[in-house]
PDB file with SEQRES, HELIX, SHEET and CRYST1 records, atoms N, CA, C and O in Angstrom:
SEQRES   1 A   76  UNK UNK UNK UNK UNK UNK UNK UNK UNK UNK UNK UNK UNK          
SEQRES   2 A   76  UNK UNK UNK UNK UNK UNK UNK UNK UNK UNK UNK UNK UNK          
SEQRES   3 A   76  UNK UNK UNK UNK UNK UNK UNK UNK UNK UNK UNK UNK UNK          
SEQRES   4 A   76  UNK UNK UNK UNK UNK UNK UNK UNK UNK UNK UNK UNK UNK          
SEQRES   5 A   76  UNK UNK UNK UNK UNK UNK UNK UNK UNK UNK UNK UNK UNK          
SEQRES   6 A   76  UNK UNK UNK UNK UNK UNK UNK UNK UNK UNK UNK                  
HELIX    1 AA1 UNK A    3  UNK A   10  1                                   8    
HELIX    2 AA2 UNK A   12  UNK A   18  1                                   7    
HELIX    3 AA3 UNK A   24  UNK A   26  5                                   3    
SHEET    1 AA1 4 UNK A  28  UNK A  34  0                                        
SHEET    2 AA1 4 UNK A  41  UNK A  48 -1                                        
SHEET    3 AA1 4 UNK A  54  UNK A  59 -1                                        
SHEET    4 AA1 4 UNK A  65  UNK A  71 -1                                        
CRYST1    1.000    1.000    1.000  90.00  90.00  90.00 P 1           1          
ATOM      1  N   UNK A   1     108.586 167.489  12.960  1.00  0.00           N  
ATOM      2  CA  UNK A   1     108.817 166.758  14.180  1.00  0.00           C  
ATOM      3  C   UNK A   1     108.231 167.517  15.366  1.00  0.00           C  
ATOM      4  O   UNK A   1     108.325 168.744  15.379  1.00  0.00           O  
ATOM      5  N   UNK A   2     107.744 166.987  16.175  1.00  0.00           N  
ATOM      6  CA  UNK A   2     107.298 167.340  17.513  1.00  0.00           C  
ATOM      7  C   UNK A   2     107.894 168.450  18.301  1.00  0.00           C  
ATOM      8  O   UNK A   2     108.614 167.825  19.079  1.00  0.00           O  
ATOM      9  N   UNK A   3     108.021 169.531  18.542  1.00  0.00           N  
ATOM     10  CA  UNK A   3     108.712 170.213  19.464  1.00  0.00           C  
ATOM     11  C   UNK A   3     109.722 169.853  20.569  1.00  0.00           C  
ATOM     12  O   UNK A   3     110.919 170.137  20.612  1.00  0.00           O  
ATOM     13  N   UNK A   4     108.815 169.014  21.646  1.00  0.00           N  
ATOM     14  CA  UNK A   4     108.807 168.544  22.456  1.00  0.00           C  
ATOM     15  C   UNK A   4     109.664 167.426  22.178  1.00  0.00           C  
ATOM     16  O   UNK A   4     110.769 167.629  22.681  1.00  0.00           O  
ATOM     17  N   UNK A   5     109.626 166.825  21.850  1.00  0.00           N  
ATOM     18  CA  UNK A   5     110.876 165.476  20.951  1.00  0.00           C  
ATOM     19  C   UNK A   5     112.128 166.105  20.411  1.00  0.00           C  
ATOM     20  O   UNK A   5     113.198 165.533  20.202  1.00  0.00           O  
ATOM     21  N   UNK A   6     111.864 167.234  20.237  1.00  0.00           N  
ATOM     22  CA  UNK A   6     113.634 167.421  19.502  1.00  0.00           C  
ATOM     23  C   UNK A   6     114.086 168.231  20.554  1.00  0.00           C  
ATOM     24  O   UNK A   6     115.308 168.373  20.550  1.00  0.00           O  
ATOM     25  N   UNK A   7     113.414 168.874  21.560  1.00  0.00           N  
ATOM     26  CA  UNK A   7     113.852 169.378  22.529  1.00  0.00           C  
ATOM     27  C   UNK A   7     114.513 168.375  23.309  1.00  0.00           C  
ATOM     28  O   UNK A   7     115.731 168.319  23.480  1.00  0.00           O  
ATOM     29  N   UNK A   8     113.714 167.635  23.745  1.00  0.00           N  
ATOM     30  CA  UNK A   8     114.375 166.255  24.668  1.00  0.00           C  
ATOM     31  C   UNK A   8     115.379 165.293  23.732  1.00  0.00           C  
ATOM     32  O   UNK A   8     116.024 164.414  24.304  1.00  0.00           O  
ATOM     33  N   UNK A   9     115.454 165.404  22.848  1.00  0.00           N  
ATOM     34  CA  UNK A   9     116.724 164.859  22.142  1.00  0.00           C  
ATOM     35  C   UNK A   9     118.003 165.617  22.180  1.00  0.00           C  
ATOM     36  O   UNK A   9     119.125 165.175  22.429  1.00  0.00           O  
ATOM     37  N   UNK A  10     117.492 167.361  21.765  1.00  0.00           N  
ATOM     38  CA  UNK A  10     119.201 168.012  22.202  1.00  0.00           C  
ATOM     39  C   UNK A  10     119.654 168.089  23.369  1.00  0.00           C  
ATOM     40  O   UNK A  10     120.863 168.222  23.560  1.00  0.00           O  
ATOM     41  N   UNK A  11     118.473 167.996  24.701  1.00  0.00           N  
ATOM     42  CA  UNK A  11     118.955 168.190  25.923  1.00  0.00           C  
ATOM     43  C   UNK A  11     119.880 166.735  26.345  1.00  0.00           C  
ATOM     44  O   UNK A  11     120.794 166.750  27.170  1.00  0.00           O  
ATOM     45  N   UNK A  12     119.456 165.590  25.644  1.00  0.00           N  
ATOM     46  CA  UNK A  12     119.840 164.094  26.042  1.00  0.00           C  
ATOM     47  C   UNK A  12     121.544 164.429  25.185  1.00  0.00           C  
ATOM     48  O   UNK A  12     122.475 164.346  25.986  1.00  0.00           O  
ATOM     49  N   UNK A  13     121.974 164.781  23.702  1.00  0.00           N  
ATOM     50  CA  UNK A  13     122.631 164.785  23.113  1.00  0.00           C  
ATOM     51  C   UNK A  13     123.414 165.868  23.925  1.00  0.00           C  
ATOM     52  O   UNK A  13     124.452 165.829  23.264  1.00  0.00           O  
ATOM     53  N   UNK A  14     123.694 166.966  25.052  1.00  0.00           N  
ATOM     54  CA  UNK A  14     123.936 167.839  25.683  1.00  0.00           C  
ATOM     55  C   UNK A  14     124.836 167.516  26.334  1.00  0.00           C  
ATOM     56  O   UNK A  14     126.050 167.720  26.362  1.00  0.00           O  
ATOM     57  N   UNK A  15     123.763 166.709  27.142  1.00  0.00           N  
ATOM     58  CA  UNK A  15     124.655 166.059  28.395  1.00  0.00           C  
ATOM     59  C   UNK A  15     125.763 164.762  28.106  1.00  0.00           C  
ATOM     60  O   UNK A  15     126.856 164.620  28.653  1.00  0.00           O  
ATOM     61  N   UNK A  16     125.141 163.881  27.092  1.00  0.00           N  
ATOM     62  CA  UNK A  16     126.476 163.326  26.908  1.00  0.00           C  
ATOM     63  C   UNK A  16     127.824 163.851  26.663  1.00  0.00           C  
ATOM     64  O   UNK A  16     128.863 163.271  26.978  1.00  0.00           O  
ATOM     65  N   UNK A  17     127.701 165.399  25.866  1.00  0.00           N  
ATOM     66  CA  UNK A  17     128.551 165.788  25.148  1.00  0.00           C  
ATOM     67  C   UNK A  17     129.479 166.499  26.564  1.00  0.00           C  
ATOM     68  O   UNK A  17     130.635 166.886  26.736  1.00  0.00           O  
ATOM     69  N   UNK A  18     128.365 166.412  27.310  1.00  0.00           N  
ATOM     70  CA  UNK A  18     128.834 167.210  29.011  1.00  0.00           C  
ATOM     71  C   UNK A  18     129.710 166.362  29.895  1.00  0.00           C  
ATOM     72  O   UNK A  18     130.405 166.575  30.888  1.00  0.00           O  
ATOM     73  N   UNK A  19     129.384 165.232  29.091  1.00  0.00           N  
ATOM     74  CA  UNK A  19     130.314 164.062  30.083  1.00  0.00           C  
ATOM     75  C   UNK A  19     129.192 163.133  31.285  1.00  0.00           C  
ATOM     76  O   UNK A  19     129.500 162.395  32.221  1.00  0.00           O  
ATOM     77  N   UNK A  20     128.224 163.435  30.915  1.00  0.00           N  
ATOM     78  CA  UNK A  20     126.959 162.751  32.161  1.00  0.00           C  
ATOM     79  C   UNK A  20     126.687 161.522  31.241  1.00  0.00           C  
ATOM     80  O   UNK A  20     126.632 161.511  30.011  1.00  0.00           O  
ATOM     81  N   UNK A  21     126.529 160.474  32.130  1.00  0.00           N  
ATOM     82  CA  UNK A  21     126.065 159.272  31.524  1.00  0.00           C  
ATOM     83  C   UNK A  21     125.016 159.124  32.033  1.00  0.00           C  
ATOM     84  O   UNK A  21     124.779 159.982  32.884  1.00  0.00           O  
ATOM     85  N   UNK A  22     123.786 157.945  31.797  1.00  0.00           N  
ATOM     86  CA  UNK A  22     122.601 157.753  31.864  1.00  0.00           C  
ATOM     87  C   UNK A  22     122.649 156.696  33.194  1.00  0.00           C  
ATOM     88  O   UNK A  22     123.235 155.614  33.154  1.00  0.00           O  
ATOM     89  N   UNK A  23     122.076 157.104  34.126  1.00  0.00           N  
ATOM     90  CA  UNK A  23     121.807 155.788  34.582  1.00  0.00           C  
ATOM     91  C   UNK A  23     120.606 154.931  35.041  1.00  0.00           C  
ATOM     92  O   UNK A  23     119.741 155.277  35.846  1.00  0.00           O  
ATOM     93  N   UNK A  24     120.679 154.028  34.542  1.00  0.00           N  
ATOM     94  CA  UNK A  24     119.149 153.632  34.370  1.00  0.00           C  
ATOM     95  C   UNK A  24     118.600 153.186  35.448  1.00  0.00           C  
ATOM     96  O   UNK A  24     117.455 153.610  35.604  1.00  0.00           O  
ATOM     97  N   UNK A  25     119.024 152.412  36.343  1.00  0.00           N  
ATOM     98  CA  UNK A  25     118.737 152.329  37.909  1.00  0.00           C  
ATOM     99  C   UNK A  25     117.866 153.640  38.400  1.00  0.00           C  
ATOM    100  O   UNK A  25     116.681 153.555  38.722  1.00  0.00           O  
ATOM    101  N   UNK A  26     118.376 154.464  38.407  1.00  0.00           N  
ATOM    102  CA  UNK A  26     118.013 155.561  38.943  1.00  0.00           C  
ATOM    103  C   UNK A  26     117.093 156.796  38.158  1.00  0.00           C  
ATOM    104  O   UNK A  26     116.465 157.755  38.607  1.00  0.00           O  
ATOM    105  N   UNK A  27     117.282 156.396  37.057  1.00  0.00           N  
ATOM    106  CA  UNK A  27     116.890 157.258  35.796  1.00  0.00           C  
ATOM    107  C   UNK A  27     116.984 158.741  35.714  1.00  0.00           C  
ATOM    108  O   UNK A  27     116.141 159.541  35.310  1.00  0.00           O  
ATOM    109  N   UNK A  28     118.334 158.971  36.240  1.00  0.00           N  
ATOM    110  CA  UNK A  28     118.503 160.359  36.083  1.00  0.00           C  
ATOM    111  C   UNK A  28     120.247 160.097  35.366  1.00  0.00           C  
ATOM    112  O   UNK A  28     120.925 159.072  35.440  1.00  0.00           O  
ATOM    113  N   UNK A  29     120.643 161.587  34.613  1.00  0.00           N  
ATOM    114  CA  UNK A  29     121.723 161.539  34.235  1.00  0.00           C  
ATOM    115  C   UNK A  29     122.860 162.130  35.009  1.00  0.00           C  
ATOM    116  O   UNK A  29     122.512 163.124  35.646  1.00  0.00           O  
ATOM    117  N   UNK A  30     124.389 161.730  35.164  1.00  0.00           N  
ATOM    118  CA  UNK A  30     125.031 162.071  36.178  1.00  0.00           C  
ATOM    119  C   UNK A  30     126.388 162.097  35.414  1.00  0.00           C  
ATOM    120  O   UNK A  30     126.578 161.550  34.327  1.00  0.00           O  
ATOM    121  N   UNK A  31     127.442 162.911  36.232  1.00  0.00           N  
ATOM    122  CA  UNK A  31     128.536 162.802  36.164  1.00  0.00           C  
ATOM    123  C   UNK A  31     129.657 163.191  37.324  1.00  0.00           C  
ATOM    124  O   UNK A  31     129.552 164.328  37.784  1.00  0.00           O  
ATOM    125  N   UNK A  32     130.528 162.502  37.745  1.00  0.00           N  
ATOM    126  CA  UNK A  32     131.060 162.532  38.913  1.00  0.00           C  
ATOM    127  C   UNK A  32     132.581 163.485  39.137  1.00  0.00           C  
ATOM    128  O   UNK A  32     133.409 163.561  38.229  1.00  0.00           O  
ATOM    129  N   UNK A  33     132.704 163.937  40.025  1.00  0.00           N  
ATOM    130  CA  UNK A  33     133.626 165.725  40.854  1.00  0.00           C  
ATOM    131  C   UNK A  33     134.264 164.772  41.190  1.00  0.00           C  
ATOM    132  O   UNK A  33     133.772 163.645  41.147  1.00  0.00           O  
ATOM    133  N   UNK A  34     135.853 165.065  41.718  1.00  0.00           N  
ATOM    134  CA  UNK A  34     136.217 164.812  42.746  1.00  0.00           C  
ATOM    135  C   UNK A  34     137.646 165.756  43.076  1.00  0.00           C  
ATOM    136  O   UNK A  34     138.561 165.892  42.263  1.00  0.00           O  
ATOM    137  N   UNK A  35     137.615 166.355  44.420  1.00  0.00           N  
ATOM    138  CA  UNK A  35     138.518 167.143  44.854  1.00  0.00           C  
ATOM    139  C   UNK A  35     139.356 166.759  45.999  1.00  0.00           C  
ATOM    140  O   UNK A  35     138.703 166.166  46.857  1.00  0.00           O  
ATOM    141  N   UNK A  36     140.808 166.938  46.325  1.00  0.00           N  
ATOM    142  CA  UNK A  36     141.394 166.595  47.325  1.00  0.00           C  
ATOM    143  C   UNK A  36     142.035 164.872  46.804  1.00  0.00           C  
ATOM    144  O   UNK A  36     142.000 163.744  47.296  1.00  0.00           O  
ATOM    145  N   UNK A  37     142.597 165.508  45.532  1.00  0.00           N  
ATOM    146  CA  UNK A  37     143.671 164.271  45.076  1.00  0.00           C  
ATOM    147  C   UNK A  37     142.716 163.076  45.205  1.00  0.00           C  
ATOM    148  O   UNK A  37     143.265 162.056  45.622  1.00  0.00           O  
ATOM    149  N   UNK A  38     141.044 162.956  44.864  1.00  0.00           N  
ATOM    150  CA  UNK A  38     140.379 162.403  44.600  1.00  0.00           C  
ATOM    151  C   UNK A  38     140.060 161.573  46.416  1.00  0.00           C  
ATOM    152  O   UNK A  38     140.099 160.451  46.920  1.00  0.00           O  
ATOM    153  N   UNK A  39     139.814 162.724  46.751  1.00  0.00           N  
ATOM    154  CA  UNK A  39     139.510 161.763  48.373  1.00  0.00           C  
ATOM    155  C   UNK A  39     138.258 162.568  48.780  1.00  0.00           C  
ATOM    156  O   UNK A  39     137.786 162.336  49.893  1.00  0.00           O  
ATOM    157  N   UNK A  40     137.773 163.334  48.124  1.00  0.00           N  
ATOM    158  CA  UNK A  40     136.111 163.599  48.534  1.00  0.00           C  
ATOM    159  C   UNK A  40     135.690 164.076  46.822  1.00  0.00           C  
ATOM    160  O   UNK A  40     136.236 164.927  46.119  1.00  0.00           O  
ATOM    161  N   UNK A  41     134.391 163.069  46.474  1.00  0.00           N  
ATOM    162  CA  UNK A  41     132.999 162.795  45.719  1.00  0.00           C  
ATOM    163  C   UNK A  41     132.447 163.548  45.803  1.00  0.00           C  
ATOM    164  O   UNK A  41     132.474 164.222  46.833  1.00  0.00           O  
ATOM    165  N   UNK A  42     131.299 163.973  44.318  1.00  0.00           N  
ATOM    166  CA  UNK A  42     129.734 164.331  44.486  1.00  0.00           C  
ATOM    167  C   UNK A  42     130.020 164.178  43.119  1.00  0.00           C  
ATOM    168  O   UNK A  42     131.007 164.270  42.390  1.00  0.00           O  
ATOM    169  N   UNK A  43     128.363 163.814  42.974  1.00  0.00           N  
ATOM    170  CA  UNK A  43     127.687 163.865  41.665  1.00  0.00           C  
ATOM    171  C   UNK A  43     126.445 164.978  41.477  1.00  0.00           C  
ATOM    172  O   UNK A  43     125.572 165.578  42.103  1.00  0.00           O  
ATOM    173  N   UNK A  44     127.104 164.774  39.964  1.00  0.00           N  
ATOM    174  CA  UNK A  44     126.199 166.554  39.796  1.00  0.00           C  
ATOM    175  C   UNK A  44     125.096 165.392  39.083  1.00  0.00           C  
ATOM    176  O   UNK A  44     125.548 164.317  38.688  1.00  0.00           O  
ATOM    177  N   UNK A  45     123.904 165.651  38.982  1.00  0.00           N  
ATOM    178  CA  UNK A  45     122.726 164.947  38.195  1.00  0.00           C  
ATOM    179  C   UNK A  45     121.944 165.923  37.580  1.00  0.00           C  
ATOM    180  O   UNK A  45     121.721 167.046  38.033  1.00  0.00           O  
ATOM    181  N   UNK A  46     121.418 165.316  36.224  1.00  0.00           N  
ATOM    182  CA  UNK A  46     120.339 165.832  35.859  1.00  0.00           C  
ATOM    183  C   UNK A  46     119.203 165.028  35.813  1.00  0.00           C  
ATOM    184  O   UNK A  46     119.515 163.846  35.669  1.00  0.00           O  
ATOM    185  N   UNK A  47     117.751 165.261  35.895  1.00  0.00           N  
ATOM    186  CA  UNK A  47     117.168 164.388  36.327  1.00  0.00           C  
ATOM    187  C   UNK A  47     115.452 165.343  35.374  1.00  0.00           C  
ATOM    188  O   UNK A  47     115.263 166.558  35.445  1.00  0.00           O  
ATOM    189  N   UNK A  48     114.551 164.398  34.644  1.00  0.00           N  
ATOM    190  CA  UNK A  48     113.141 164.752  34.434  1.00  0.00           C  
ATOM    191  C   UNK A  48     112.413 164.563  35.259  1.00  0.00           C  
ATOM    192  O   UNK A  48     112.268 163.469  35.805  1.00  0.00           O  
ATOM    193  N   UNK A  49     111.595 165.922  35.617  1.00  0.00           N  
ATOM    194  CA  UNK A  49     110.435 165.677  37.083  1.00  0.00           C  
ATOM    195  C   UNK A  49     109.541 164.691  35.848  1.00  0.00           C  
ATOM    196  O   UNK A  49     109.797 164.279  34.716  1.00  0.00           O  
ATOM    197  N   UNK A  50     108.254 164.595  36.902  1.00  0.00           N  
ATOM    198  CA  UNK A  50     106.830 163.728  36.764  1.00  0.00           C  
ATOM    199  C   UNK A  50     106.320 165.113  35.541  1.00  0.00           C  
ATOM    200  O   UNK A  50     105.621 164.641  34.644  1.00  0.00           O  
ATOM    201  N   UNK A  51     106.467 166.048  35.454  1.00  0.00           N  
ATOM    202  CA  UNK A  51     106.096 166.915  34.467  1.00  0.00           C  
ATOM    203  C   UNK A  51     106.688 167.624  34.024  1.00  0.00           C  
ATOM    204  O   UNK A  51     106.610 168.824  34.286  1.00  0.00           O  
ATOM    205  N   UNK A  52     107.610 167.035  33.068  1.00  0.00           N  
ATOM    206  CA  UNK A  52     108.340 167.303  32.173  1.00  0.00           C  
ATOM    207  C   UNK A  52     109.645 168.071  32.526  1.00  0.00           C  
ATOM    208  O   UNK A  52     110.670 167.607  32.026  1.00  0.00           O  
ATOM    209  N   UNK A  53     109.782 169.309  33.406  1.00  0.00           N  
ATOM    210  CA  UNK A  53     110.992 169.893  33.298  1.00  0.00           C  
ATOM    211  C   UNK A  53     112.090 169.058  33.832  1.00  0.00           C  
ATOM    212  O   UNK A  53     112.071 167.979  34.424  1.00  0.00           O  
ATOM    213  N   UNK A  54     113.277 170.024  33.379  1.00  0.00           N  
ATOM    214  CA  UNK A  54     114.805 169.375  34.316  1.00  0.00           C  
ATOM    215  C   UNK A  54     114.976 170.320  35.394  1.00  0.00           C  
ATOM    216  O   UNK A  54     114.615 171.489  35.531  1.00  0.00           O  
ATOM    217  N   UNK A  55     115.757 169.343  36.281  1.00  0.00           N  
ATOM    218  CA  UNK A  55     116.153 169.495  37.478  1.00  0.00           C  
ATOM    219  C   UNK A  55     117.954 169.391  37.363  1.00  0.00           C  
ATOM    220  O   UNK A  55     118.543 168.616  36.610  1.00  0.00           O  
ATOM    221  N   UNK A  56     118.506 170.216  38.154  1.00  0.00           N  
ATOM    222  CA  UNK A  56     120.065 169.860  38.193  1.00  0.00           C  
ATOM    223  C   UNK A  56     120.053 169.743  39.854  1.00  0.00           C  
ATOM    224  O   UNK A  56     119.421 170.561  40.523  1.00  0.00           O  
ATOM    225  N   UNK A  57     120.761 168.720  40.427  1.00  0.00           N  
ATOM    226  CA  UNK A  57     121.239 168.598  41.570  1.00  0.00           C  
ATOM    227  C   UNK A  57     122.660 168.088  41.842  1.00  0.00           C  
ATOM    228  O   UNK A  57     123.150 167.197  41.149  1.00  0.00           O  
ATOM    229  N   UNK A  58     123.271 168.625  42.791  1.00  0.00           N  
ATOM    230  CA  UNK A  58     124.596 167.946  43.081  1.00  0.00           C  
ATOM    231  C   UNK A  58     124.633 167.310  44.525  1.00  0.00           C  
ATOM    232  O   UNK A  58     124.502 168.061  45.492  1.00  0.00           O  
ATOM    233  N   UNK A  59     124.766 166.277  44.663  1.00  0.00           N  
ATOM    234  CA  UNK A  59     124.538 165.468  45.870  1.00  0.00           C  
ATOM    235  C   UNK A  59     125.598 164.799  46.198  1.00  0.00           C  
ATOM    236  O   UNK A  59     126.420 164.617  45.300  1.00  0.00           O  
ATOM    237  N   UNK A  60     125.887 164.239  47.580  1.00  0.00           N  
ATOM    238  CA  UNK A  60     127.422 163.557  48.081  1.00  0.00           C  
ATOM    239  C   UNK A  60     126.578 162.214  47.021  1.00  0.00           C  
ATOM    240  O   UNK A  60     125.512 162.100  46.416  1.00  0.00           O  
ATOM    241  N   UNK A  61     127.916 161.310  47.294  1.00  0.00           N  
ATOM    242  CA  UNK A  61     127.384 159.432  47.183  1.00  0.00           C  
ATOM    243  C   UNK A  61     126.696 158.967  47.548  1.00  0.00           C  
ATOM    244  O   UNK A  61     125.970 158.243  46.866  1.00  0.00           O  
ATOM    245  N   UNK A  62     126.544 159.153  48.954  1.00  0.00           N  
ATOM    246  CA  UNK A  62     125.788 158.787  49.693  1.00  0.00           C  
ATOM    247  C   UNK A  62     124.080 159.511  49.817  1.00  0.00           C  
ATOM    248  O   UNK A  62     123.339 159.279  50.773  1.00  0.00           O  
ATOM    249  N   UNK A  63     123.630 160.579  48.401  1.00  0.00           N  
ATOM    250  CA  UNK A  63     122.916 160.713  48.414  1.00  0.00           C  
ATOM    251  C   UNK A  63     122.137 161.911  49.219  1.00  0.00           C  
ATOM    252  O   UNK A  63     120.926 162.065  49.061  1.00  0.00           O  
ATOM    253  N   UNK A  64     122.802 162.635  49.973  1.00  0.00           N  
ATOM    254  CA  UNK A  64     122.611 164.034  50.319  1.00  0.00           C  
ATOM    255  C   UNK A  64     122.691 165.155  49.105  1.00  0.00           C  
ATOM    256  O   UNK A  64     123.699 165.447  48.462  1.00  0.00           O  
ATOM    257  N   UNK A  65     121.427 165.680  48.969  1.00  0.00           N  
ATOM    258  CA  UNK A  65     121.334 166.563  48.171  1.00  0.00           C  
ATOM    259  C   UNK A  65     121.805 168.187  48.528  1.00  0.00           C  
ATOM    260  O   UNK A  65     121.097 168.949  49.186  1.00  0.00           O  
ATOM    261  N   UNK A  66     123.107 168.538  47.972  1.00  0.00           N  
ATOM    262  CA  UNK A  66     123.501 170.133  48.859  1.00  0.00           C  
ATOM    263  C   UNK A  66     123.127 171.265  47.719  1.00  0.00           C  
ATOM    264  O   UNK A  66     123.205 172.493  47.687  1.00  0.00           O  
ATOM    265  N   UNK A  67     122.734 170.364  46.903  1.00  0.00           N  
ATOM    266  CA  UNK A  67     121.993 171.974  46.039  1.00  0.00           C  
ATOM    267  C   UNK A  67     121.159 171.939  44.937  1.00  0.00           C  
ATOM    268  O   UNK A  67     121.425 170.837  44.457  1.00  0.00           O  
ATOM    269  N   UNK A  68     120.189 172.524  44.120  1.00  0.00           N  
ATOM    270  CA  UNK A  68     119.256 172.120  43.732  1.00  0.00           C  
ATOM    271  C   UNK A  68     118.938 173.388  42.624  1.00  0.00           C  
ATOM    272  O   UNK A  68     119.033 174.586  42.894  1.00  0.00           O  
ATOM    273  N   UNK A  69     118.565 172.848  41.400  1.00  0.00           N  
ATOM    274  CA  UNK A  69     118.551 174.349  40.318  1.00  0.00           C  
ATOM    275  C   UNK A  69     117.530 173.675  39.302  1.00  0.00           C  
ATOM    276  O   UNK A  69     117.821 172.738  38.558  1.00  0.00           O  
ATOM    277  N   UNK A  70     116.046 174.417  39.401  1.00  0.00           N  
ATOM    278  CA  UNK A  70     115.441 174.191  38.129  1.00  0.00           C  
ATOM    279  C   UNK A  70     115.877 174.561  37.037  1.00  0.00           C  
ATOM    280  O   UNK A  70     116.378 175.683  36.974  1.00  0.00           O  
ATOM    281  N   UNK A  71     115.818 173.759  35.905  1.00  0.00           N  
ATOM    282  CA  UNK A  71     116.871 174.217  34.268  1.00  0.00           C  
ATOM    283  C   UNK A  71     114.982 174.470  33.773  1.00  0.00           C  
ATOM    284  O   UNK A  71     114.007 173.720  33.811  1.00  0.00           O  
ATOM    285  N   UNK A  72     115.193 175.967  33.319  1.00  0.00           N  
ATOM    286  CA  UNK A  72     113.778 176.276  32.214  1.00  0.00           C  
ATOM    287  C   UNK A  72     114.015 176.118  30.757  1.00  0.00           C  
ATOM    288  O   UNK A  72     113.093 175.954  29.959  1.00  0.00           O  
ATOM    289  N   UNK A  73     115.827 176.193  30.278  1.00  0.00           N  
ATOM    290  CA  UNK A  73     116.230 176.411  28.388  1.00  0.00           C  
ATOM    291  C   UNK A  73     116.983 175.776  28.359  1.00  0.00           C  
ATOM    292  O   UNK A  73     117.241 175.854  27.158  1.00  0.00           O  
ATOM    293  N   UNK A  74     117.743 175.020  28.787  1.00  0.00           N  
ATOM    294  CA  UNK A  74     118.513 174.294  29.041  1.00  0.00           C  
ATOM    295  C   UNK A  74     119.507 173.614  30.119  1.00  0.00           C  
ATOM    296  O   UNK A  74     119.140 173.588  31.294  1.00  0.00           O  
ATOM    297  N   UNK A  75     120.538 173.160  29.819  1.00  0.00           N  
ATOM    298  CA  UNK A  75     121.403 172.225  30.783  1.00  0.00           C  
ATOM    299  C   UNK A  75     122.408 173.634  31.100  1.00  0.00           C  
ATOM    300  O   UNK A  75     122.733 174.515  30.304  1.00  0.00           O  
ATOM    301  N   UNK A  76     122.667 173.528  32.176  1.00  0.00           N  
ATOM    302  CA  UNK A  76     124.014 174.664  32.352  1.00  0.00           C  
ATOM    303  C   UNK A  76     124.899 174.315  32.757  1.00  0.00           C  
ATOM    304  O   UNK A  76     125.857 175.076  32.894  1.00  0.00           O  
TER     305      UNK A  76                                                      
END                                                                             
């Protein structure tokens, strides 16, 4: 099998197991924080650039990005 294919299969099989679901709208994978007896959000995402690597970001709802981590071996 391809390298590259079973790599992107354990990283996909990872994150589900991480609790991130897929979302296809957006095409990145996510899973949602919430602190303060659930009265302030963010979603942590993982997301494939245009060439190949992952990206982890955690951003409010509204789409402000407050932090940003290239993944080189995996999901962390």
């Amino acid at each position: 099998m391809d390298e590259a294919f079973t790599r992107e299969v354990a990283i996909r099989s990872l994150l589900r197991s991480k609790g991130y679901e897929f979302d296809p709208q957006n095409q990145y994978w996510l899973r949602e924080w919430s602190t303060n007896g659930g009265q302030e959000k963010l979603l942590e995402v993982a997301l494939k650039t245009e060439d190949g690597e992952w990206n982890k970001l955690m951003m409010t709802p509204e789409g402000k990005v407050f932090y940003a981590k290239a993944l080189r071996s995996s999901i962390d």
